[in-house]
Structure formats: C-alpha cells, structure tokens
C-alpha positions as CSV (number, residue, x, y, z in Angstrom):
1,X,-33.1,42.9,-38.3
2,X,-33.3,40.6,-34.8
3,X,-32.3,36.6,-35.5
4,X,-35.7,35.8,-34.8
5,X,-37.2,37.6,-37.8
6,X,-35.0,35.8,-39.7
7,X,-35.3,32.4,-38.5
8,X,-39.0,32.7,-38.7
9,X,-38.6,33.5,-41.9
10,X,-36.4,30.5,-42.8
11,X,-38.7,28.3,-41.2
12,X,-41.4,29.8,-43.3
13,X,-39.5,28.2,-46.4
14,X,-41.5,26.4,-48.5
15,X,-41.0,22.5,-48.6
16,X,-41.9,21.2,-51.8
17,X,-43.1,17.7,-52.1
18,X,-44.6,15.4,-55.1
19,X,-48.2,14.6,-54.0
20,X,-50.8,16.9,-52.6
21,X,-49.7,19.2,-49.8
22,X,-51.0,18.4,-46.6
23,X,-49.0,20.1,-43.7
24,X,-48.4,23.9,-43.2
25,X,-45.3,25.0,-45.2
26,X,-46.0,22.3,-47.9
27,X,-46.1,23.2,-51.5
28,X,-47.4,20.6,-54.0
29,X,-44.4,20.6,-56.6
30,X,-46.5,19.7,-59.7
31,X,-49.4,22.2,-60.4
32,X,-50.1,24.5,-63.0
33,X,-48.0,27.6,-62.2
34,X,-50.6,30.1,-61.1
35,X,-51.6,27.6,-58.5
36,X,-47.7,26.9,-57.8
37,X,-47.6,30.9,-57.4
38,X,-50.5,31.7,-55.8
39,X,-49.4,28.6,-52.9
40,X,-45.8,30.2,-52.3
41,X,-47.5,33.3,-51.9
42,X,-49.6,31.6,-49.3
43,X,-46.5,30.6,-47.6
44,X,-44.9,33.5,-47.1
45,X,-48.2,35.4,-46.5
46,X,-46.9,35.8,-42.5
47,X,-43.9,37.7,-43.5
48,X,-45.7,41.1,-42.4
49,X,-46.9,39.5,-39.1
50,X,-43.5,38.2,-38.0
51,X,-42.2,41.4,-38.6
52,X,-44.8,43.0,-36.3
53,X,-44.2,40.3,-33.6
54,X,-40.5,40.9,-33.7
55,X,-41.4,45.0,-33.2
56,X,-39.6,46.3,-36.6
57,X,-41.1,49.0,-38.3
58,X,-42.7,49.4,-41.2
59,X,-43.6,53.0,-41.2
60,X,-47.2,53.9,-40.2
61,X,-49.2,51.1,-42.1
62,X,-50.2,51.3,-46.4
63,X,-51.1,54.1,-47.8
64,X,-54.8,54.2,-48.8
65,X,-56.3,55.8,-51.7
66,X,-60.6,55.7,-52.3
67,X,-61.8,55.9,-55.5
68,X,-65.7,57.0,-55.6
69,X,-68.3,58.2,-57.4
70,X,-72.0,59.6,-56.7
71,X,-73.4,58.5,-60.1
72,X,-72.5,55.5,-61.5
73,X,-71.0,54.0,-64.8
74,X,-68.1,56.7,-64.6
75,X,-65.1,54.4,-65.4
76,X,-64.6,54.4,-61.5
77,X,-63.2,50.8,-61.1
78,X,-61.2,50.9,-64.7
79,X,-59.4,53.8,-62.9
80,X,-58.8,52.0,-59.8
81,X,-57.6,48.8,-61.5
82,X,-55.1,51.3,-63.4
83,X,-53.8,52.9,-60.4
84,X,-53.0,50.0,-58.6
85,X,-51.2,48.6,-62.3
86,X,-49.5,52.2,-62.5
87,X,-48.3,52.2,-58.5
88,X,-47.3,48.3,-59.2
89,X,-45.2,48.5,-62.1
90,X,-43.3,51.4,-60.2
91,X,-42.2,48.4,-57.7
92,X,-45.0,49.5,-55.1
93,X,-46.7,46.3,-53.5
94,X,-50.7,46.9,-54.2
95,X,-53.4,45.7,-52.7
96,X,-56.7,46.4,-54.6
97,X,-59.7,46.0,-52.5
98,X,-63.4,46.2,-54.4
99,X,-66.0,46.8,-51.5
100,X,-68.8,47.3,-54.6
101,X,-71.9,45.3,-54.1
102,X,-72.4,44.3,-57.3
103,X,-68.9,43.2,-58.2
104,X,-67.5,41.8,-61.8
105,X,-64.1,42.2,-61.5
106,X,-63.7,38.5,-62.5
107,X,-64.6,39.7,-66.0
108,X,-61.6,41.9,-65.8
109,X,-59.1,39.8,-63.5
110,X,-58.5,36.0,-63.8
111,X,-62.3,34.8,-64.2
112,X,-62.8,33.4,-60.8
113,X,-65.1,33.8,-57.6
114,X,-65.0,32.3,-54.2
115,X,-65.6,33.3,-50.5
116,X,-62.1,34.9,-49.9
117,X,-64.0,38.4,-48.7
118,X,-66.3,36.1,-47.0
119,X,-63.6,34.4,-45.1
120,X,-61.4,37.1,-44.1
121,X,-64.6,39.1,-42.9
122,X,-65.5,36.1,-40.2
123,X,-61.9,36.0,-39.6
124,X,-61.8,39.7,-38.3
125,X,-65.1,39.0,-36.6
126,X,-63.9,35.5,-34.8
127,X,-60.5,35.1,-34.5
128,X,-58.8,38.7,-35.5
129,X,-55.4,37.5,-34.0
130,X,-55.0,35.2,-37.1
131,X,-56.3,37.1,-39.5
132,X,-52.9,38.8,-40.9
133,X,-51.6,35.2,-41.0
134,X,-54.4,33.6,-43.5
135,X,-54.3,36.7,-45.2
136,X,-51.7,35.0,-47.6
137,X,-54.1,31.7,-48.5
138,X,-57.1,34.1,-49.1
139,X,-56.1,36.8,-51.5
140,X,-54.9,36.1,-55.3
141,X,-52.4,37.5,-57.3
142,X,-53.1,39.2,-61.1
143,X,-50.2,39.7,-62.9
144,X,-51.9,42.2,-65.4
145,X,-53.0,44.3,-62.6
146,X,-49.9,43.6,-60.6
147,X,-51.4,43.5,-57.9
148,X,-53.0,41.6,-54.8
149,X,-57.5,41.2,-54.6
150,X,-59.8,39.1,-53.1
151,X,-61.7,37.0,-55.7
152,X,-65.1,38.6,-55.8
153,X,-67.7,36.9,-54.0
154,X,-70.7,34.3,-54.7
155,X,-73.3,35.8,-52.4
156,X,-74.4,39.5,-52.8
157,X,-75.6,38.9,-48.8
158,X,-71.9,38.8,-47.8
159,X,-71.6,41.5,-48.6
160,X,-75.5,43.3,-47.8
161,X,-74.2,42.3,-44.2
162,X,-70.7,44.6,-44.0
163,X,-70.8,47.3,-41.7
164,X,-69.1,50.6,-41.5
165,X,-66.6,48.8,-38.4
166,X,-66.1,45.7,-40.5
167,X,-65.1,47.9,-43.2
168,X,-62.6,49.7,-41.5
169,X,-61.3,46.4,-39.9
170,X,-61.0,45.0,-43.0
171,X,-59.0,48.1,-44.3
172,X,-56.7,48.4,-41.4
173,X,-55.7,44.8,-41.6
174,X,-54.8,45.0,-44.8
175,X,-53.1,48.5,-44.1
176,X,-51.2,46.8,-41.1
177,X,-50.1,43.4,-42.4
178,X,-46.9,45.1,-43.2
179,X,-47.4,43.5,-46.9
180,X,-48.5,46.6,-48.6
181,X,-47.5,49.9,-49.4
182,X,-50.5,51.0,-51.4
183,X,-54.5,49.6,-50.9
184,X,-56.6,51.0,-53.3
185,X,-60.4,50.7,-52.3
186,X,-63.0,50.9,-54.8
187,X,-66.3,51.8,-53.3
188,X,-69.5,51.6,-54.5
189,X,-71.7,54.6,-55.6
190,X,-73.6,54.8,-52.5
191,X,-73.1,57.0,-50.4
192,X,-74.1,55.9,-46.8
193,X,-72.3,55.4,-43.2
194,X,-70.0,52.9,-44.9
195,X,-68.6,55.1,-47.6
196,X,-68.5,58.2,-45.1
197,X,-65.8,55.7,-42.9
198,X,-63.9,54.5,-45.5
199,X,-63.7,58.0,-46.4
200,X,-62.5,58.4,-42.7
201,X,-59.4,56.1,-42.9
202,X,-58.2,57.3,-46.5
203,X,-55.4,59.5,-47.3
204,X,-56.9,60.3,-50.4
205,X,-60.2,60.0,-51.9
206,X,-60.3,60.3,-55.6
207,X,-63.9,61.2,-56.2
208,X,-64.9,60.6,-59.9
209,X,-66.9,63.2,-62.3
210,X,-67.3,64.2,-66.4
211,X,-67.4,67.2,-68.0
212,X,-70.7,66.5,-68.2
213,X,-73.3,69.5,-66.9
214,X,-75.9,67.0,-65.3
215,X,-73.0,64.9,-63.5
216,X,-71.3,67.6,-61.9
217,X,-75.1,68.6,-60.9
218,X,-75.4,65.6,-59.1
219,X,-72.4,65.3,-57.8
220,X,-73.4,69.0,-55.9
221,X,-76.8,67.7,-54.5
222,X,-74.6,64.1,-53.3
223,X,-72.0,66.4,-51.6
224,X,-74.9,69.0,-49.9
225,X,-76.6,65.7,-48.8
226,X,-73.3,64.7,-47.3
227,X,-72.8,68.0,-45.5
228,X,-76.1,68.5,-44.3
229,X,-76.4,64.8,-43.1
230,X,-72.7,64.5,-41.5
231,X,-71.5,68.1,-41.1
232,X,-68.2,67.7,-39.0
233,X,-67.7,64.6,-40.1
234,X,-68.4,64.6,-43.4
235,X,-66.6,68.3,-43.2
236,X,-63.4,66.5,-42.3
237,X,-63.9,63.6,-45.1
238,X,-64.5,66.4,-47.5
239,X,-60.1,67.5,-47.0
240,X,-59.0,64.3,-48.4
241,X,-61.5,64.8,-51.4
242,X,-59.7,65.4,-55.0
243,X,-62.2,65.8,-58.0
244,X,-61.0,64.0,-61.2
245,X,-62.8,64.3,-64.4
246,X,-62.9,61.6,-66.6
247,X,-63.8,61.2,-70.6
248,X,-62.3,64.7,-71.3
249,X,-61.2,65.5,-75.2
250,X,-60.1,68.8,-76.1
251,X,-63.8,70.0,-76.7
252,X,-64.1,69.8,-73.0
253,X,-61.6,72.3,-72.5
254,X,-63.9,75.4,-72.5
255,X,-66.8,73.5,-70.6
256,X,-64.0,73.1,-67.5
257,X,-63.9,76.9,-67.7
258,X,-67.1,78.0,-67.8
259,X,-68.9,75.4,-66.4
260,X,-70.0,73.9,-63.1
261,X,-67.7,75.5,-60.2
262,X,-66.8,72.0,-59.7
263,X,-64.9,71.2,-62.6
264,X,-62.7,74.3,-61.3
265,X,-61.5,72.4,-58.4
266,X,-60.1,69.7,-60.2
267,X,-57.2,68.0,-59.5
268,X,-56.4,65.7,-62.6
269,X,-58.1,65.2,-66.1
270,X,-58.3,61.6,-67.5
271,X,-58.8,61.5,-71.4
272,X,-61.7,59.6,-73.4
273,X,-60.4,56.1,-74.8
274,X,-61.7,55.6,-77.5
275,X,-60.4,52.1,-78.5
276,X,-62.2,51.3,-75.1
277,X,-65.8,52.4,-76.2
278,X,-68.4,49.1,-77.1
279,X,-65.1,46.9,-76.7
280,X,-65.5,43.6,-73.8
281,X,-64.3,44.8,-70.7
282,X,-61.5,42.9,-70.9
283,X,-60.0,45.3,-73.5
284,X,-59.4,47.7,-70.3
285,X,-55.6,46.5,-70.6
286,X,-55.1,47.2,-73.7
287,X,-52.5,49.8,-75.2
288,X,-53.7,53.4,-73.9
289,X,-50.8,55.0,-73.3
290,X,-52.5,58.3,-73.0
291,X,-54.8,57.1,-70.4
292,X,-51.8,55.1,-68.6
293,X,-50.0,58.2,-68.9
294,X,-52.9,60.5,-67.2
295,X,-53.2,57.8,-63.9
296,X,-49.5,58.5,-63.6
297,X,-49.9,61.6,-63.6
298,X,-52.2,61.5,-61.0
299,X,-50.3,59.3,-58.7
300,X,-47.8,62.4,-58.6
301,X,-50.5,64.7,-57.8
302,X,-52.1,62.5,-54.9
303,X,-48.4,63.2,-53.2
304,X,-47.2,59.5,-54.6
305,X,-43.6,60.6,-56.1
306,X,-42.1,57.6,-57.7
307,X,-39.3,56.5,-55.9
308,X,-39.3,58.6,-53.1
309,X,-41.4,56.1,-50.5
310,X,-44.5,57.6,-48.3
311,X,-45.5,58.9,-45.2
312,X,-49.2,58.6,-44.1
313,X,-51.0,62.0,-44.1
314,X,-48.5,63.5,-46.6
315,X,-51.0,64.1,-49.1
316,X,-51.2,67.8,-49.7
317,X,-54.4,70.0,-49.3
C-alpha cells in the first residue's frame, strides 16, 4: 500500500478532546457511546476515498442486491434487513439502503429520523466530488442489523423528488466509496422508471412472492406490464430476477407444484414465522433460526459463498 495512503490515514486519526468538537478530526471524548461510535465512524468515513485517490483497488465496486415486490405487505423489507444482518455477521461490510416512499424503518432500527437521504442527495446533485467524503457524518450505524443506513427521512417530498439518475447516483456512490462490500436496496412496490434502473445496476434482484394463487397472479400481470412497457430493457432486467416465495409451511408444498408456473421458477423458499405474526415490528430480531437459516441459504444461492469474497456479475443465471 503507497506511504501516502497510509499517512492519510494517520492523519485521519481521531483527536479526542474534553469539550464539544469543533475542528475536522475532533472527537468529543465524553458522549454517550453510540454518539462516541457513530463520530469515529464519521472520522474515518474518507478511508474509501483515499484509497481511490491513491489508485488501489478495491475490486469492481459493492456488490448490489434489490429486494422487490409488485404487491405489497410481503415481508419485503424484514428480508432485506435480514440479509444485510446475515451478510454482516459473516464479516461482510453492509450497507442497507431503503429507497421506499413511505419509510418506517426507525420502528425497526434505532428510532430516529433526520435528513441524511436528503443531504447526501443535494450532495450528489451540488458538489458530487465530496460526496464519498461526508458519506461517513451522514449514514448511522445499527448494531442489531450490523449494518450501515441512512436514517429515514422527515419529508415524504424528498423523496417524491428522486429520479431514476439520482437513484443510480446515489447507488453507485455508495457502491464506489470503497467502504462496502454488499448494498442492499429495498425498493418500493412500484414499479416505474426508477425501479426499472435500479433494477439496471443490480447484480441480483430478489423479487418477493407467496404461495398464494392471487399474488403470483399479480405478480404475472406486473411482469407482462414490465415487458410490454420496457421490452429490451426490461428483457435485460428480467436476467438478474430470482423469485423467492415467502410464508411457505409444509402445506404449501403441493401448491408450489401444481400451482402458478411461477412458483416453479423459484429460487429460494423462506418459511412462515410464526412468533412474528400480530407481534410489534420490533420483534423482527427475535430468535427465528429457521427463518435466519433460510436468508442464509439464500445468500449462497445469489452466488454469495461465505468466505470466498466477490466478483461483480458472478451471479449465475
């Protein structure tokens, strides 16, 4: 690694001091200690971008996995909050990005909201040089999820206002900070020009269904819209789709058969929880091993082999 990665980092070392910090580097010494690690984190948030300066590579960028479904209320962001847990207690370093409109992940993370998406959007739009660079003071750290978000936001509008290119922008810098090996994007059910380019610049898309005769049904008419509406685009999009059903219990098992053709190009099952049903949302990080156990399992499938590291595209057809 050249000298001058290494002094940057040094001079990126933290100084601690007693009162409130007030000068880059500074870390205010006596805080509680989610503030103290959420602040060091903030400090060595430019790691990624020195390492980019000084031309060492990183590979090709994050991997990035979209997690989507055409209905609704399908346990779509409870599996993408586990797969970034699962990928993060392996030792992979997760970003989990939540592009939903209507976004309560504070219920499920550490209870907060703020303008980090907000920020990091006019960032991109304004000064896109020094985005990578903040990118440590806006994003927040959950332990339970082991992973890296941005707090969700206070105005809907913020959000209303992203654009298929902001999108992607926002993706790629995440991507390309050289901080991540994994982003996990959790889309809304919508889908429209900014879902088809998400779709676009994933490796994988996980697209979300139940056993369930009139979701799969729906799911049909969303992808025939897609087709008809997008053809090449939407045909190329399509490659990086795997269907997972979700709530499946044994009695399922013959309904996969003989069911909707869909359920026969599925790629992983995850099972009913049933600890989970009419419990607070919170409860989504309670003991399920057999749930935990199924996300793992689809990790491996999505080309994710623990241990082994990543290449983009490597995800198999």
């Amino acid at each position: 690694m050249p000298i001058s990665v290494i002094a940057g980092w040094m001079l990126q070392s933290p100084r601690l001091v007693s009162g409130p910090a007030k000068a880059e580097g500074e870390v205010a010494q006596f805080q509680p200690l989610p503030a103290l690690l959420q602040s060091l984190l903030a400090v060595y948030g430019g790691a990624g971008r020195l390492l980019a300066e000084a031309g060492v590579s990183r590979g090709d960028g994050a991997a990035v996995i979209t997690v989507f479904d055409a209905i609704g209320g399908l346990g779509k962001t409870t599996l993408a909050l586990h797969l970034a847990r699962q990928a993060g207690l392996r030792g992979e370093r997760v970003f989990y990005l939540n592009l939903e409109l209507w976004n309560a992940t504070n219920l499920l993370l550490d209870g907060d909201c703020g303008t980090a998406m907000a920020d990091v959007l006019y960032l991109l739009h304004t000064q896109p040089d020094a985005a990578v660079s903040k990118l440590g003071e806006l994003r927040k750290h959950c332990v339970r999820m082991k992973a890296d978000y941005f707090t969700p936001g206070v105005n809907p509008e913020e959000r209303m206002s992203m654009g298929p290119d902001e999108a992607v922008k926002l993706i790629g810098l995440l991507a390309g900070s050289g901080d991540y090996d994994l982003v996990i994007a959790d889309m809304d059910s919508r889908l429209n020009p900014l879902a088809l380019a998400v779709f676009g610049v994933s490796d994988a898309v996980v697209w979300l269904v139940t056993p369930s005769g009139t979701v799969c049904r729906k799911t049909e008419l969303a992808l025939d819209y897609a087709r008809r509406k997008w053809t090449d685009k939407f045909h190329q999009a399509e490659r990086k789709i795997r269907f997972v059903s979700n709530r499946c219990s044994s009695r399922h098992s013959n309904e996969q058969q003989a069911g909707s053709p869909l359920l026969k190009k599925i790629t992983a099952t995850l099972p009913e929880v049933d600890e989970w049903s009419g419990a607070p949302k919170q409860d989504i990080w309670s003991a399920a091993p057999h749930y935990r156990g199924a996300v793992e399992q689809l990790l491996e499938a999505l080309g994710r082999k623990e241990g082994s590291g990543y290449v983009r595209g490597g995800y198999g057809a």
